[in-house]
Structures are given as C-alpha cells and as structure tokens.
DOPA-87491 format. One record per residue (C-alpha): x, y, z; residue number from 1. Coordinates in nm, 2 decimals. Example, Ala and Ser with C-alpha at 12.3 -4.5 7.8 and 13.67 -1.06 7.14 Angstrom:
<atoms>
+--------+--------+--------+-----+
!      X !      Y !      Z ! num !
+--------+--------+--------+-----+
!   1.23 !  -0.45 !   0.78 !   1 !
!   1.37 !  -0.11 !   0.71 !   2 !
+--------+--------+--------+-----+
</atoms>
This chain:
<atoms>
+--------+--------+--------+-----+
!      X !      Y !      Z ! num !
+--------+--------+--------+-----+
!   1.12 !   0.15 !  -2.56 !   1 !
!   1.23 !   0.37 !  -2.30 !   2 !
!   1.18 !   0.30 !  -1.96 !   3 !
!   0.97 !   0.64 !  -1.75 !   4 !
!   1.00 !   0.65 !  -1.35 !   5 !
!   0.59 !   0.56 !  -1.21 !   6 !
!   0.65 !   0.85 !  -0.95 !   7 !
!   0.53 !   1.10 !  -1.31 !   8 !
!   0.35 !   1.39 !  -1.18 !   9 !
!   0.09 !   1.59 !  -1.39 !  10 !
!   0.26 !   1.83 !  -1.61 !  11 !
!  -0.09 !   2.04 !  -1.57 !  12 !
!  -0.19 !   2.00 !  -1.21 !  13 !
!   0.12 !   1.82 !  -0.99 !  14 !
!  -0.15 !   1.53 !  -0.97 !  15 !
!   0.01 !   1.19 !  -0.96 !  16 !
!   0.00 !   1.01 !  -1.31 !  17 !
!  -0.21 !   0.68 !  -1.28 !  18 !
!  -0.15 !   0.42 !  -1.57 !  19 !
!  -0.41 !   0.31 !  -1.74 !  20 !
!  -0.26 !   0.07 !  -2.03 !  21 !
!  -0.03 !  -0.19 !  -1.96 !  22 !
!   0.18 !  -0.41 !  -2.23 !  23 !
!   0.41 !  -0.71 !  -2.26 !  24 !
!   0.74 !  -0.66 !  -2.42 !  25 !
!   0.75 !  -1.03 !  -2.51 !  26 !
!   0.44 !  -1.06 !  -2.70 !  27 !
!   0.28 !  -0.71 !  -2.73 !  28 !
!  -0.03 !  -0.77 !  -2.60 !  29 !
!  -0.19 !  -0.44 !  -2.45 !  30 !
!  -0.44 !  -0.42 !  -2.14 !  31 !
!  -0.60 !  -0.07 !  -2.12 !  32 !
!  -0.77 !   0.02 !  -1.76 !  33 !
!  -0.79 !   0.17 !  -1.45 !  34 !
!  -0.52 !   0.04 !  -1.27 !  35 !
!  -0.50 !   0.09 !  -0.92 !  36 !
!  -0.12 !   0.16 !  -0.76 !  37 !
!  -0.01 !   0.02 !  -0.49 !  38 !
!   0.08 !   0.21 !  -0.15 !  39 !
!   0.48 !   0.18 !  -0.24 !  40 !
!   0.44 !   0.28 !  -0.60 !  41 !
!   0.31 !   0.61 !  -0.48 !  42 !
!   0.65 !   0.70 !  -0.29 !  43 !
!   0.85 !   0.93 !  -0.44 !  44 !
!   1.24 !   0.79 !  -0.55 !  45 !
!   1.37 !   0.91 !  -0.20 !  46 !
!   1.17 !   0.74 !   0.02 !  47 !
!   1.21 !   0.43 !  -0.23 !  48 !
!   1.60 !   0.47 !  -0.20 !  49 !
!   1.55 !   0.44 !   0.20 !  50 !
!   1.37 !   0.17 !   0.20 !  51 !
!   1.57 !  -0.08 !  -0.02 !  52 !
!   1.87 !   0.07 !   0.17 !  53 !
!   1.58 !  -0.06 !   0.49 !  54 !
!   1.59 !  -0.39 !   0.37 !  55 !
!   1.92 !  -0.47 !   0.26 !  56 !
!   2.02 !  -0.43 !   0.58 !  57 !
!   1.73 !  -0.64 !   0.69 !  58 !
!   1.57 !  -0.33 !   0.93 !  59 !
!   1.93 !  -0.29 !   1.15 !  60 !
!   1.93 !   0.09 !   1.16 !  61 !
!   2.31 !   0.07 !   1.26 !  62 !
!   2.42 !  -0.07 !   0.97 !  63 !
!   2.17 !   0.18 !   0.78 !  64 !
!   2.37 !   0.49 !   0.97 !  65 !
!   2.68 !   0.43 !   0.73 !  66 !
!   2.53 !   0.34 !   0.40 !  67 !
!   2.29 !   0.64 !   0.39 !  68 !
!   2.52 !   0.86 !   0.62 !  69 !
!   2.27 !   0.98 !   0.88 !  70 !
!   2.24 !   0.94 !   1.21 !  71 !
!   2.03 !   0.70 !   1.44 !  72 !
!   1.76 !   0.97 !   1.53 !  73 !
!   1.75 !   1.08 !   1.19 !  74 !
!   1.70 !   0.72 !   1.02 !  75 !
!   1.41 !   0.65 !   1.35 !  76 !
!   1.27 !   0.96 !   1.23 !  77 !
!   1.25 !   0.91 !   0.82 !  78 !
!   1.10 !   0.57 !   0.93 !  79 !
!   0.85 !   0.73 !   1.17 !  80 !
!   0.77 !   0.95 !   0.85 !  81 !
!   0.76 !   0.71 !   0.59 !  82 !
!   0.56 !   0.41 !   0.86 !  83 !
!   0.32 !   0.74 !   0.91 !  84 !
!   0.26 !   0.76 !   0.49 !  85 !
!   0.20 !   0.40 !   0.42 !  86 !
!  -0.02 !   0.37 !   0.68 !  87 !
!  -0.25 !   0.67 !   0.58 !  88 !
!  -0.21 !   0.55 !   0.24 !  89 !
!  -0.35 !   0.24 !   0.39 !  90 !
!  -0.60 !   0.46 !   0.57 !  91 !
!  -0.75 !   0.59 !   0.30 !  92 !
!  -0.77 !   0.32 !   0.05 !  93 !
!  -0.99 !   0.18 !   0.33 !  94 !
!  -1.20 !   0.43 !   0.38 !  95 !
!  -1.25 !   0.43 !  -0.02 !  96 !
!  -1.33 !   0.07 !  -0.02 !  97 !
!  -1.74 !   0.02 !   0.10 !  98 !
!  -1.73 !  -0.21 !   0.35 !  99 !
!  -1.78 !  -0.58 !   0.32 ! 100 !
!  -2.11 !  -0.72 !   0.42 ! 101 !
!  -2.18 !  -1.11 !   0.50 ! 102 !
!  -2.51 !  -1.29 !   0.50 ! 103 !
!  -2.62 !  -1.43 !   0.83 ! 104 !
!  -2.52 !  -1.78 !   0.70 ! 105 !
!  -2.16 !  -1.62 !   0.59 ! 106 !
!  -2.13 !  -1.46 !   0.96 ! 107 !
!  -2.18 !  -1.79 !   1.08 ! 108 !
!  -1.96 !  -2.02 !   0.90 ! 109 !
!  -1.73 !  -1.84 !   0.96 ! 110 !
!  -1.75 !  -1.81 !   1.33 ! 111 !
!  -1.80 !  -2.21 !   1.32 ! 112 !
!  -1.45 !  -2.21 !   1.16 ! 113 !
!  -1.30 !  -1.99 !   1.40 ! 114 !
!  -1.21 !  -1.72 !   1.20 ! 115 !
!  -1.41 !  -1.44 !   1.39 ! 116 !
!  -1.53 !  -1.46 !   1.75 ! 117 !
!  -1.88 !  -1.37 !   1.90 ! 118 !
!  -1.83 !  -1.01 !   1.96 ! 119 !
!  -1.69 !  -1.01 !   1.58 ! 120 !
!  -2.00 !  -1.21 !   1.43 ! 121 !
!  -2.27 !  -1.03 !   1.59 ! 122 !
!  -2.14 !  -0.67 !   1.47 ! 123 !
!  -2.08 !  -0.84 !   1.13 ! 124 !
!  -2.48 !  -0.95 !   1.12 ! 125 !
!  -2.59 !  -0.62 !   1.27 ! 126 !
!  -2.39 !  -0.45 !   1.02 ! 127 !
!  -2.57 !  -0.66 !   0.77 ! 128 !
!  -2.94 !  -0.61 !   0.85 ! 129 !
!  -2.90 !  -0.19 !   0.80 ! 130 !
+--------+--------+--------+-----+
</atoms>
C-alpha cells in the first residue's frame, strides 16, 4: 500500500481532502467516518518542515537560523505566521463547537472543587437558564 501525504487537496475544487475511512495494516480492520483533523494536520508540508526543524532545536531560533538558512527576523516572522494559523484554526473549531452548558448542580460542584470561581459560576448558570 502506498503511503499518500494528508495535506491532498480536491482535484475538483482546491478544498482540503477529509478522510473518512481508516484501516489497520496489521489486522485489516476498516473504520469508515467523519473524521475530524487536527489543527497540525491541516498545515501544508512547509510549515510542517518548520516546525519539526522548531522542535528539534527545542524553540532556540539561533540554532534554527543555520539549519533552515534564514535569518532571525525571518524565522520570528514564519512563527508569527504559523502561531497566527493554529490559533485561528483554534478559533474557528470553537466557534463550530455549541457551547457547553452545566446544570446548576454541575456549576456548583464545580466551584466547590475549585475549578471555576464566582464570577465564572454565575455566567456559567446564567448561560444555562436562556
């Protein structure tokens, strides 16, 4: 089997390719579905490149400067770019998410545990009486 990049654009409409079946080489057991992507999977090869390049040497732009062969502003601004992408990716996969609501009793067990303050729990029951 070979192996196909995930950063496949539609052949029709540039739209970005979304699998839908997934299978174990192992066994050959098949899951068909919606799957959803996450934020990195989305990035094209470049940005992916940059970013392992990010991480192997563990965020120190200086050493980054010689293994990509940019300069200091340059790599600041890709990262500016690529911070500004995940987080709108972020963004929207929010926005398309409903929001969460809690039951009274929720809001308050939760605030008794000290995982939300006040101001927290009483927009969390307002939010849930609309």
């Amino acid at each position: 089997m070979s192996k196909i990049d995930s950063n496949l654009q539609c052949p029709a409409c540039q739209g970005l390719l979304s699998p839908t079946v997934l299978s174990c080489g192992h066994c050959n057991i098949r899951v068909e579905g919606p799957f959803q992507l996450n934020e990195f999977a989305t990035l094209p090869a470049e940005d992916l490149h940059f970013l392992r390049i990010f991480i192997q040497c563990e965020g120190r732009i200086r050493d980054m400067e010689p293994a990509l062969g940019l300069s200091y502003p340059t790599i600041r601004t890709r990262l500016t770019q690529l911070k500004n992408k995940l987080t709108g990716e972020l963004e929207q996969r929010a926005a398309e998410e409903p929001p969460k609501t809690f039951s009274t009793e929720e809001v308050l067990t939760r605030l008794e545990k000290g995982e939300i303050n006040f101001d927290q729990a009483m927009s969390l029951i307002k939010k849930g009486s609309k």
